[in-house]
N, C-alpha and C positions, 0 to 999 in steps of 0.2 A: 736701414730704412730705404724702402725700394721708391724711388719720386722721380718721374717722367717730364718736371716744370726746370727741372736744372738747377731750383734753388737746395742748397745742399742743406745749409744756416745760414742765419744770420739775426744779427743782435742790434740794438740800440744800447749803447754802452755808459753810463751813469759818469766816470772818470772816478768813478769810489770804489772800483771793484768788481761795482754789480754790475748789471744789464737785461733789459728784457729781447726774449727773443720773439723775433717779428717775423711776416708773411710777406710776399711782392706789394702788399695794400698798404702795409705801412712803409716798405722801402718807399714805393713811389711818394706817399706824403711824408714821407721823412724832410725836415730843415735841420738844419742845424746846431738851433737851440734846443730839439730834442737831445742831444748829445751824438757821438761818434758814433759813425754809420758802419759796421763789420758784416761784409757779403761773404758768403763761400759759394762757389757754383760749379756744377759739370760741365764745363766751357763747353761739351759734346752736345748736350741738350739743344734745341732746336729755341726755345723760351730764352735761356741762358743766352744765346749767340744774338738775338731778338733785343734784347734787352741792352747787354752793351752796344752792339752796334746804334740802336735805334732811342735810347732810355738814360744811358750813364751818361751822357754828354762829355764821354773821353773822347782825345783826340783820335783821328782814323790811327794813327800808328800804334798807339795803346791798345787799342782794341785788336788791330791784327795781329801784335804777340801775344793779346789776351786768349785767342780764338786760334791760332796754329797749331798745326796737327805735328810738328817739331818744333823744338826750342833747343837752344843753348845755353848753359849758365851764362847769368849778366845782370850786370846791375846798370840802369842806363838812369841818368838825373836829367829831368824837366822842369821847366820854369814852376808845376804847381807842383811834382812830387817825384817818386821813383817810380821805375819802372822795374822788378824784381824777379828772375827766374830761375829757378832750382831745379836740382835733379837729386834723387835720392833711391836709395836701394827699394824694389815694388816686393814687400812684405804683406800682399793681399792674399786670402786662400788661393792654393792650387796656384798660383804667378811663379814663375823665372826670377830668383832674384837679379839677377843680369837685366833681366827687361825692367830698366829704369824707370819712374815716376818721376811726374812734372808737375812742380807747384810754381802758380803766378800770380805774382802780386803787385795790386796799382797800391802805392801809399800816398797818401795825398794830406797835408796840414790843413788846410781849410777849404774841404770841400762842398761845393755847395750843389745843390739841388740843381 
């Protein structure tokens, strides 16, 4: 799926299994009580970088290891949650597998709007 907004998926998650998957329209009006909020984004994206920086009301330090153009594995704990960053072999077509891939994750127990 070729998408120039950054949003890769993302879901409102039921806690039974299921989940519907939503657009920025429903992130933005997302609470709570809709259930667990699951982003995936091309931190590259221009929207995507817009959005944490200006949108997710993460703290600036989350956001700038969200948004780096290098990372290190690490796991770093914050008063609301983790802060999570992997590397792993890039099994894209035509990629290096040498040329690693970077996945980062805020987890957060009670995050709110």
């Amino acid at each position: 799926m070729v998408n120039n907004d950054g949003l890769i998926a993302a879901f409102i998650l039921d806690g039974k299994g299921g989940g519907q998957r939503v657009g920025w329209k429903e992130i933005q009006e997302w609470t709570p009580t809709a259930g667990l909020l699951w982003v995936h984004l091309n931190f590259e994206a221009p929207e995507a970088q817009r959005w944490i920086r200006e949108e997710s009301q993460l703290e600036d330090v989350v956001g700038d290891v969200l948004l780096a153009d290098e990372s290190r594995p690490r796991v770093t704990a914050f008063d609301d949650g983790l802060l999570i960053a992997l590397r792993g072999v890039n099994l894209n077509p035509g990629a290096e597998p040498e040329d690693m891939v970077s996945l980062r994750i805020w987890a957060e127990k009670n995050r709110k709007p």
